[in-house]
DRENDREN-662297 format. One record per residue (C-alpha): residue number from 1; residue in three letters; y, z, x. Coordinates in Angstrom, 1 decimal, padded with zeros to 4 digits. Layout:
<site><seq>NUM</seq><type>ala</type><yy>Y</yy><zz>Z</zz><xx>X</xx></site>
...
This chain:
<site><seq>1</seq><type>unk</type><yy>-058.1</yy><zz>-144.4</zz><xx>048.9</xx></site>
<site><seq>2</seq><type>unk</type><yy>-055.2</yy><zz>-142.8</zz><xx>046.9</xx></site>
<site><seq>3</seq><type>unk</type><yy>-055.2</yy><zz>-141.3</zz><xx>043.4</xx></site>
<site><seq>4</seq><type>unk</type><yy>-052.1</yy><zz>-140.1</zz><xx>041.1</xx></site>
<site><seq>5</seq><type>unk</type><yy>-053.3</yy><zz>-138.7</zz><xx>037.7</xx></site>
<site><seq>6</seq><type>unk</type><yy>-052.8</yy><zz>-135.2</zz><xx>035.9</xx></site>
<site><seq>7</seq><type>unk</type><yy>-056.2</yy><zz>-134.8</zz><xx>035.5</xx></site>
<site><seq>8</seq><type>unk</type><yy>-059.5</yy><zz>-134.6</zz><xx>037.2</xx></site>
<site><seq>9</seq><type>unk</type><yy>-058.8</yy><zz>-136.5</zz><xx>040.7</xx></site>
<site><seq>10</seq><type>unk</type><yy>-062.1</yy><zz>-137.6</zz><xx>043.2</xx></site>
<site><seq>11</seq><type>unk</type><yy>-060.1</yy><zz>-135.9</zz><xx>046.1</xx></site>
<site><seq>12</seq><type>unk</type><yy>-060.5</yy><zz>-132.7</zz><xx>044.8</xx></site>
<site><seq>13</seq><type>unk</type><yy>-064.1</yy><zz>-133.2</zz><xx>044.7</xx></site>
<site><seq>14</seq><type>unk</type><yy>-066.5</yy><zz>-133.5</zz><xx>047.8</xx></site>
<site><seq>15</seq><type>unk</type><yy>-070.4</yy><zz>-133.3</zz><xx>047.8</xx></site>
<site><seq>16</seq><type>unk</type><yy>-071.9</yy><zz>-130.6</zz><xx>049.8</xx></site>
<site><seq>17</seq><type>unk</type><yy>-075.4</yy><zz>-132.1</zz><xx>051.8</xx></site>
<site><seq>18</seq><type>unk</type><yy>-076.9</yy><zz>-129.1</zz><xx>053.5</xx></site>
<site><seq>19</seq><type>unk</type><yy>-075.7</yy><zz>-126.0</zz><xx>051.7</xx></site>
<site><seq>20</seq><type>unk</type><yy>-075.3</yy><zz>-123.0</zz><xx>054.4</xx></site>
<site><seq>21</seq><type>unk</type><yy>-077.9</yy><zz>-121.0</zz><xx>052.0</xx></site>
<site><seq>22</seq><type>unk</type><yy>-081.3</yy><zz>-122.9</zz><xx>053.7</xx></site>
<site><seq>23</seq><type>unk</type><yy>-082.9</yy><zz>-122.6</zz><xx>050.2</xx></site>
<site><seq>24</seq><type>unk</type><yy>-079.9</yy><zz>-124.0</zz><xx>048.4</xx></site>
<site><seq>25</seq><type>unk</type><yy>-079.8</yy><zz>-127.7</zz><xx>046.4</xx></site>
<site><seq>26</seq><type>unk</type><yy>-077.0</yy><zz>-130.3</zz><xx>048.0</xx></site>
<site><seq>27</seq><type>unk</type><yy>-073.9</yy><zz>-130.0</zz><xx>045.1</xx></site>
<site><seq>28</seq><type>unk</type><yy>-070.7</yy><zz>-131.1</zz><xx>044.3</xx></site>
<site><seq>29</seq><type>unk</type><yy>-067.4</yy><zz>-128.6</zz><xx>044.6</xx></site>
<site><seq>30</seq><type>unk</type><yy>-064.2</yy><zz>-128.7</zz><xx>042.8</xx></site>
<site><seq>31</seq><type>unk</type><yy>-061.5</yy><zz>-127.4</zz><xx>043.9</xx></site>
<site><seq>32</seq><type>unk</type><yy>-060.8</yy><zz>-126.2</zz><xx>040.5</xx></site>
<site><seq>33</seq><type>unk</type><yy>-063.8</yy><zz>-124.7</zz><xx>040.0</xx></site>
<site><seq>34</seq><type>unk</type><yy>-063.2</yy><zz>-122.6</zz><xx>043.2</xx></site>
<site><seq>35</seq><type>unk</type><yy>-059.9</yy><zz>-121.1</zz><xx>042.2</xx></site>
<site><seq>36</seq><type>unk</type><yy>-061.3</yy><zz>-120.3</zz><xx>039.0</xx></site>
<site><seq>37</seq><type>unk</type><yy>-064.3</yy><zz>-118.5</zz><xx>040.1</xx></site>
<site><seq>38</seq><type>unk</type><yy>-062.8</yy><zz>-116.5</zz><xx>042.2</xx></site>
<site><seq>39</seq><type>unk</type><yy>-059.5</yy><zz>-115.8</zz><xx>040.4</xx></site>
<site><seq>40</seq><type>unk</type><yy>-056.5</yy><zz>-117.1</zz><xx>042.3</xx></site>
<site><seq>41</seq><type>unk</type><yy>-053.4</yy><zz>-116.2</zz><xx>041.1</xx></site>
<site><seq>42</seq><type>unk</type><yy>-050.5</yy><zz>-119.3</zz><xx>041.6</xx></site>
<site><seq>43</seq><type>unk</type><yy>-049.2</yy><zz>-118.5</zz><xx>045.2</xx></site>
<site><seq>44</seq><type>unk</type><yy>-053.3</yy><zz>-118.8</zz><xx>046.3</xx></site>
<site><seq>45</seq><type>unk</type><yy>-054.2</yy><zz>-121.3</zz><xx>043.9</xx></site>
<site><seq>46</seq><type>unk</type><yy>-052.0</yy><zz>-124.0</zz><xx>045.1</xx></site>
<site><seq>47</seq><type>unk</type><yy>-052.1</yy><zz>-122.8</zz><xx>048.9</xx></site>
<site><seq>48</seq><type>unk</type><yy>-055.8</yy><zz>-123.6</zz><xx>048.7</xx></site>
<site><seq>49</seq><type>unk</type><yy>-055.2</yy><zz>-126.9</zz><xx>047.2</xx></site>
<site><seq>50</seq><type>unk</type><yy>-052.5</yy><zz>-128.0</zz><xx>049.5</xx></site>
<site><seq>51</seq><type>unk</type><yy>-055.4</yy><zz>-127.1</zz><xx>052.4</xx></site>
<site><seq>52</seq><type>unk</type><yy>-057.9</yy><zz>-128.5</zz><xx>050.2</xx></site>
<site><seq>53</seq><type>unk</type><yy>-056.2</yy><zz>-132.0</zz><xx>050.4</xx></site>
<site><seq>54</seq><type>unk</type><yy>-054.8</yy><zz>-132.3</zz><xx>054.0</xx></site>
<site><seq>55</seq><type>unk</type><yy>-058.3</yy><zz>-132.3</zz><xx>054.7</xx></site>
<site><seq>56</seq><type>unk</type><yy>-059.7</yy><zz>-134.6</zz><xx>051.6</xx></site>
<site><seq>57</seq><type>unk</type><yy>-057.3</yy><zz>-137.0</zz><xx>053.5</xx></site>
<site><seq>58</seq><type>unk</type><yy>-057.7</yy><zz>-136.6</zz><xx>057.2</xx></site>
<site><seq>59</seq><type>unk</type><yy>-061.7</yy><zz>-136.1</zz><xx>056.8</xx></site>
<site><seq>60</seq><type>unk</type><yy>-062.7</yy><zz>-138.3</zz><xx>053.9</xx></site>
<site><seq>61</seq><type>unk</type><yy>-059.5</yy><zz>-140.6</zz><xx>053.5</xx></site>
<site><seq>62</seq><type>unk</type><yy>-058.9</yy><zz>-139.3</zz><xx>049.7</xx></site>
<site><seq>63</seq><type>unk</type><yy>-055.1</yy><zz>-138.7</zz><xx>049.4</xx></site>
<site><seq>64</seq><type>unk</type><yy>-053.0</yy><zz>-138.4</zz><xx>046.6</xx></site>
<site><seq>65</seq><type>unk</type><yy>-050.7</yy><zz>-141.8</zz><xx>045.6</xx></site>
<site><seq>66</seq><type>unk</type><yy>-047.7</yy><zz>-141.1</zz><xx>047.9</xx></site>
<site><seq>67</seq><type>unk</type><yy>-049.3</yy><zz>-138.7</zz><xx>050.7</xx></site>
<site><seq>68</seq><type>unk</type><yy>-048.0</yy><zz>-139.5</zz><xx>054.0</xx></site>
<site><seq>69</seq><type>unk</type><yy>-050.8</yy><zz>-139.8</zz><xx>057.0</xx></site>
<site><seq>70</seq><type>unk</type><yy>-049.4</yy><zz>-137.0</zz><xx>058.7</xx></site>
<site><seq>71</seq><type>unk</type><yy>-050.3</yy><zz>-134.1</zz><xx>055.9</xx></site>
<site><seq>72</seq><type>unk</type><yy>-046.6</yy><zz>-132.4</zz><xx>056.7</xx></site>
<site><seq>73</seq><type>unk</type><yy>-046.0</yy><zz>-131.8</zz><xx>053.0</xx></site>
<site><seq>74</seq><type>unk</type><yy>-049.3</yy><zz>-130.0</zz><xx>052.6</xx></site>
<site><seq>75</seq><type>unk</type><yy>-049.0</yy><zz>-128.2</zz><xx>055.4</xx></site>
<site><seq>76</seq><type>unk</type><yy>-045.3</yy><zz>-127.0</zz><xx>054.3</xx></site>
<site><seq>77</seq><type>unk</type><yy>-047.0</yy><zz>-125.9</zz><xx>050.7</xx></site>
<site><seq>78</seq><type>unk</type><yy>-049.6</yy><zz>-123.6</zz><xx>052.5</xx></site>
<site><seq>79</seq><type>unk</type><yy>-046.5</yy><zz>-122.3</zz><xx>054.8</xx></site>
<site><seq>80</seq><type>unk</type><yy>-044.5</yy><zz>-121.9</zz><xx>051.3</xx></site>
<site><seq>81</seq><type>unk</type><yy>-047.3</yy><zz>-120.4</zz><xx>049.1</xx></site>
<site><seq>82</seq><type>unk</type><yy>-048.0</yy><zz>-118.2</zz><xx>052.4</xx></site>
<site><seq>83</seq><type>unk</type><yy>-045.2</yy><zz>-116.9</zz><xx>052.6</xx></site>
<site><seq>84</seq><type>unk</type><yy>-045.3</yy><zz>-115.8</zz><xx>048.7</xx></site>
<site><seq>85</seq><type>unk</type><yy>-048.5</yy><zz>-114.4</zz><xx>049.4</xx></site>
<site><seq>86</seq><type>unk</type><yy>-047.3</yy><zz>-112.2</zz><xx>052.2</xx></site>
<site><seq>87</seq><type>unk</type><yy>-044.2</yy><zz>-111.2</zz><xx>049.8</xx></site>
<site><seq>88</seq><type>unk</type><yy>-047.3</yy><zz>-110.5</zz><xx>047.2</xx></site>
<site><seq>89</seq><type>unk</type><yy>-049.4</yy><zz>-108.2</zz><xx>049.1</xx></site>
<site><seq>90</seq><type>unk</type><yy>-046.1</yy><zz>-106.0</zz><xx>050.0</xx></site>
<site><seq>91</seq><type>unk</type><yy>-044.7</yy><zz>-105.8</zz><xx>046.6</xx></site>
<site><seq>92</seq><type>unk</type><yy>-048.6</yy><zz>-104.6</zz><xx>046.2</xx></site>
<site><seq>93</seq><type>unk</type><yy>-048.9</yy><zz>-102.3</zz><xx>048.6</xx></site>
<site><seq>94</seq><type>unk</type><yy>-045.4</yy><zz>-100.5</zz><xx>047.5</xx></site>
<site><seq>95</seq><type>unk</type><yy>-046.1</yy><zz>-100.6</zz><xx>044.0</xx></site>
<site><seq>96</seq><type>unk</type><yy>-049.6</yy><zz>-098.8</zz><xx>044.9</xx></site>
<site><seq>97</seq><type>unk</type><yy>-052.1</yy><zz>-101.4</zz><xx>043.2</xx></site>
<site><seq>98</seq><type>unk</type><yy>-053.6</yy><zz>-102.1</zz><xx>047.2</xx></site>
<site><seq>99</seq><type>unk</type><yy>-053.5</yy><zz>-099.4</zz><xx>049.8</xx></site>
């Protein structure tokens, strides 16, 4: 199934059955919600959406309209936004904010 929208797309949605926490109720995750929660900035943001589709695609068959089967192009984005990450956490580390 393939989706194309700028909004609120089902493969960035998936329904969690048996929770990891024994005690916790099944639920449904959004990718969104994820990145906001734990306050991505851009580089991770889209990083972790690039991974979150390959696998919406090779695991559930949701793709977005255009995806090719073979999931290169997400895999490039998470090499890309990797890369800026890495770039990130040096720029960080000089400018003292990490240590």
């Amino acid at each position: 199934m393939t989706e194309y929208s700028g909004g609120s797309v089902s493969y960035y949605t998936v329904f969690i059955k048996r929770p990891t926490t024994p005690a916790k109720c099944p639920y449904s995750a959004e990718c969104n919600d994820i990145i906001e929660a734990l306050g991505m900035n851009y580089a991770e943001g889209n990083a972790f959406k690039a991974i979150w589709r390959r696998a919406a695609q090779r695991t559930l068959g949701k793709a977005k309209v255009g995806a090719k089967p073979d999931g290169l192009y997400d895999a490039e984005k998470v090499s890309f936004f990797g890369e800026r990450l890495v770039e990130q956490s040096k720029q960080f580390k000089e400018q003292g904010v990490i240590k």
